[in-house]
C-alpha positions in Angstrom: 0.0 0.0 0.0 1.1 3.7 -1.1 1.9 6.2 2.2 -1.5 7.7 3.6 -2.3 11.5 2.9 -0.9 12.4 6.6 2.2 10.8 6.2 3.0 13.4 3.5 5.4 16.0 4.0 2.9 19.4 4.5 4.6 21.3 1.6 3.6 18.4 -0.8 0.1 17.8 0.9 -0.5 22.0 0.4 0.5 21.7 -3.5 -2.2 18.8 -3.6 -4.7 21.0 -1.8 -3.8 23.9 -4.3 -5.3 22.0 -6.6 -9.0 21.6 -5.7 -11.5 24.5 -6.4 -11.5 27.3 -3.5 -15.4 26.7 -2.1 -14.9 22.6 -1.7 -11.2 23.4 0.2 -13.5 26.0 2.6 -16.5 23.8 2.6 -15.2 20.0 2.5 -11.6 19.6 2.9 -11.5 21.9 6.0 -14.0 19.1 7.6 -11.4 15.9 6.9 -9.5 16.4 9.8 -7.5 19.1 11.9 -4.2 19.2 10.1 -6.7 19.8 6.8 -8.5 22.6 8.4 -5.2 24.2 9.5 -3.7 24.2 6.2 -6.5 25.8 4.7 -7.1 28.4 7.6 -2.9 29.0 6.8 -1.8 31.4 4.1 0.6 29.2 2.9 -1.9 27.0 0.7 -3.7 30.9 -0.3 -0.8 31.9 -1.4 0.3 29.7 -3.4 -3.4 29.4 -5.1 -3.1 33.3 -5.4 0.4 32.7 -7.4 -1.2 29.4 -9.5 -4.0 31.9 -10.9 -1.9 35.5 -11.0 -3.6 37.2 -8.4 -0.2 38.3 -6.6 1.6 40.6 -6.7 4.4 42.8 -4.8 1.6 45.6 -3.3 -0.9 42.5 -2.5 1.6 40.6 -0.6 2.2 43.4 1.5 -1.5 43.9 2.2 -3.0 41.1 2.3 -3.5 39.7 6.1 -6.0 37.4 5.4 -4.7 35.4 2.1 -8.2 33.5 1.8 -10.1 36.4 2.0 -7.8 38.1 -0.8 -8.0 35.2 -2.8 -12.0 35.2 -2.3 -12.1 38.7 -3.3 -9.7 38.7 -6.4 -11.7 35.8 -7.8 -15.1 37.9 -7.2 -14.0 41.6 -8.3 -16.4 42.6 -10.7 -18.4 46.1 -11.4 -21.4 46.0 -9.4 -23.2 48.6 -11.2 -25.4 47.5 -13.8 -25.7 49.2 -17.2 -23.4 51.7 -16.3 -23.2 52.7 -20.1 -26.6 53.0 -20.6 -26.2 50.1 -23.3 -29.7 48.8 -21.6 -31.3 52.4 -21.7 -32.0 53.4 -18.3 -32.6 49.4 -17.3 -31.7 49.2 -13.6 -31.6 52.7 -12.5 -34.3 53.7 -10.4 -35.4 56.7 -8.4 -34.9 58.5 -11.5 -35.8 62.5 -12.0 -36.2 63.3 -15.1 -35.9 67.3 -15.1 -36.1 69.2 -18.1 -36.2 66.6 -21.0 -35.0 64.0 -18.9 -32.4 61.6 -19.7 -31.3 60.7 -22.6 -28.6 58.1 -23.9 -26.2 58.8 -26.9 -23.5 57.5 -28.8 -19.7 58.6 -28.0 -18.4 61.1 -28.8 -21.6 63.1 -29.3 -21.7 66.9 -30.9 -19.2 68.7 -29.4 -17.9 65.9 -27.5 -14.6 63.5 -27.2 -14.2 59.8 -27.3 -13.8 58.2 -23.8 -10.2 56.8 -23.1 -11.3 52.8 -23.0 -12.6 51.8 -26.4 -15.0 49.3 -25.0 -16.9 52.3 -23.9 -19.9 53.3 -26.8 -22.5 55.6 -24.8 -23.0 57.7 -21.7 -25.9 59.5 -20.7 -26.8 62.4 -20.6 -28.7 65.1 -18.4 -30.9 68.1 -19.4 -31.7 71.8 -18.4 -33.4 70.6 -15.2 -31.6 68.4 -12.3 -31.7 65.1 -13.8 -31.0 62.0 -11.1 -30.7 58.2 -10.9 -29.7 55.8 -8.7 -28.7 52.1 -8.2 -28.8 50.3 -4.7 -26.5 47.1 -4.5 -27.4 44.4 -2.2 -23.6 43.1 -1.4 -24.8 39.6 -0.1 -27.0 39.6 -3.3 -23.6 39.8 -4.6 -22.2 37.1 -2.8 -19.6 39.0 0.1 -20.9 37.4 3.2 -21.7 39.9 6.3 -19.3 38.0 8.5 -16.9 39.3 5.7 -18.0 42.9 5.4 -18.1 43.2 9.0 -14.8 41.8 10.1 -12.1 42.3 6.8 -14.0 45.0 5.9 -12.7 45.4 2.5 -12.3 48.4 0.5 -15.3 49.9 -1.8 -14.2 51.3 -4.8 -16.6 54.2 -6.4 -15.9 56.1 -9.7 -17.7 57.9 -11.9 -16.4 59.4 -15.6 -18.0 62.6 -16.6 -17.8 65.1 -19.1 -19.6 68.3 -20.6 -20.0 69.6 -24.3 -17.6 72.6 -25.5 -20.6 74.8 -26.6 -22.4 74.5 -23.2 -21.4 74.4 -19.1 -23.0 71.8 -16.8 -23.5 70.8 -13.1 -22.3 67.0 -12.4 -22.9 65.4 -8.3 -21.8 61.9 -6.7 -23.4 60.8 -3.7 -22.7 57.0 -2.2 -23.5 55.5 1.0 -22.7 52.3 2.3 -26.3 51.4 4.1 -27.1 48.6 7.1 -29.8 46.4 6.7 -32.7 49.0 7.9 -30.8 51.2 5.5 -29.2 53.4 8.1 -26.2 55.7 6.8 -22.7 54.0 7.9 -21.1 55.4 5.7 -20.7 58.3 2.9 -19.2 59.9 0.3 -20.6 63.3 -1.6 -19.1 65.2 -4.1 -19.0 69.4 -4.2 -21.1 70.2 -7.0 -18.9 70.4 -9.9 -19.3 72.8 -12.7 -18.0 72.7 -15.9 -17.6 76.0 -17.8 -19.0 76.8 -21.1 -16.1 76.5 -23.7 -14.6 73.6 -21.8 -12.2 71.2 -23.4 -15.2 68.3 -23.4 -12.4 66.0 -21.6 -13.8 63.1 -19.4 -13.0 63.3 -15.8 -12.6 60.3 -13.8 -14.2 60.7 -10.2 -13.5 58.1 -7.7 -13.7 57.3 -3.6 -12.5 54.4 -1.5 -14.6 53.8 1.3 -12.1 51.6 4.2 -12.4 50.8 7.7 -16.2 51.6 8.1 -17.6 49.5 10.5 -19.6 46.3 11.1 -23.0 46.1 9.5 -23.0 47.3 6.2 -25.0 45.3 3.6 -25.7 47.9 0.7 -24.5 50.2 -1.6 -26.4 53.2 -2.6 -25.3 54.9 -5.8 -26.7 58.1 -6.8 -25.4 61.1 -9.6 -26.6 63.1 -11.9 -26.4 66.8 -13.0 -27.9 69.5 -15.5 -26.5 72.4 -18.3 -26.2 75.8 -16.4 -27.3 77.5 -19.7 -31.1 75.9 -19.7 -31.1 75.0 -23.4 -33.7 73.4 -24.6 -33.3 69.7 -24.9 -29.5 67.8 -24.1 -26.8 70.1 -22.8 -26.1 69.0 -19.5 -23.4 67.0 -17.9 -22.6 63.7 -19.4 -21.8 60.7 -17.5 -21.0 56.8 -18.2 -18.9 54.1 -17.1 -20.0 53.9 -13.5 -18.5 51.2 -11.1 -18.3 50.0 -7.4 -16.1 47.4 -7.0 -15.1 45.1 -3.9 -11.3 45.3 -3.7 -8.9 43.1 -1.4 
């Protein structure tokens, strides 16, 4: 008979381990026995998982206390916001004021407008002569990061926003986020000044963007809210334009 799984040296019984797919080592393998469950509460099986799939790298080492958590969140990163390009029309965005002609969704680059840095980026929308608002509210275990996650790693939420006004026209343009508990109390919050773009602006996007860190047990949503207006009252779509939304769950 061949040597039994515990007679093998750790390193070698780790690089079996690495093998198997992350929710059977958490849910299964950490069950066999206790030397099982050690290895996968250690870092050293994380880690190497982390270098197997290219999640490492010389600023995560540094950071990352809790490797399975890292490696849990690296495999899950993904834009939260939904249609943040209006490629859906306004699909998913509620609480949505409509002043002036309301929203409206166009094609980049637009009249007197410039292409957006990423080229997978093909619309934005846009506001009118009115406040125009809309908002998305992202249920995080929805999502699938668990609350005993949120509320002890606590990991970072990443908010950004791209906006951008016409040359021939100056606009208004506001972010407002909060992270919410479960009876939608504030923990948490971010608002932007009200930004205004001058008329005979340079129509360059502007990247927006807030990292919310070390705020507290009990949050379980994300509530996402912008919008703006022209500042000239035009008839029709000179306001602030705005596309490639994202909050993001970062290690």
């Amino acid at each position: 008979p061949g040597p039994r799984m515990e007679s093998l040296p750790e390193a070698v019984l780790i690089r079996i381990l690495s093998s198997i797919p992350a929710v059977d080592l958490v849910l299964v393998c950490r069950l066999v026995c206790c030397q099982w469950k050690n290895l996968v509460d250690g870092a050293a099986l994380w880690i190497l998982k982390c270098q197997q799939e290219g999640l490492t790298g010389a600023e995560s080492e540094e950071n990352a206390e809790n490797w399975q958590n890292f490696y849990f969140l690296s495999k899950k990163r993904k834009n939260l916001i939904k249609n943040p390009c209006g490629e859906e029309d306004l699909q998913h965005w509620g609480e949505v004021e409509n002043g002036g002609d309301g929203w409206k969704i166009e094609e980049l680059p637009g009249d007197f407008g410039k292409e957006f840095p990423s080229e997978e980026v093909h619309k934005y929308f846009v506001t009118s002569y009115e406040w125009c608002r809309k908002a998305q509210v992202i249920d995080l275990r929805a999502e699938g990061y668990w609350e005993e996650l949120m509320d002890t790693t606590q990991p970072k939420v990443v908010v950004k926003d791209w906006y951008a006004g016409r040359s021939d026209a100056g606009c208004l343009y506001e972010l407002c986020v909060k992270l919410l508990s479960e009876n939608e109390d504030v923990l948490a919050e971010y608002r932007s000044e009200t930004i205004t773009v001058p008329q005979g602006n340079d129509a360059d996007w502007t990247e927006i963007s807030h990292t919310f860190s070390d705020y507290g047990p009990g949050v379980r949503y994300v509530r996402f809210e912008h919008g703006g207006q022209d500042t000239l009252f035009w008839k029709g779509w000179y306001g602030v334009r705005i596309t490639n939304s994202s909050v993001t769950v970062e290690p």
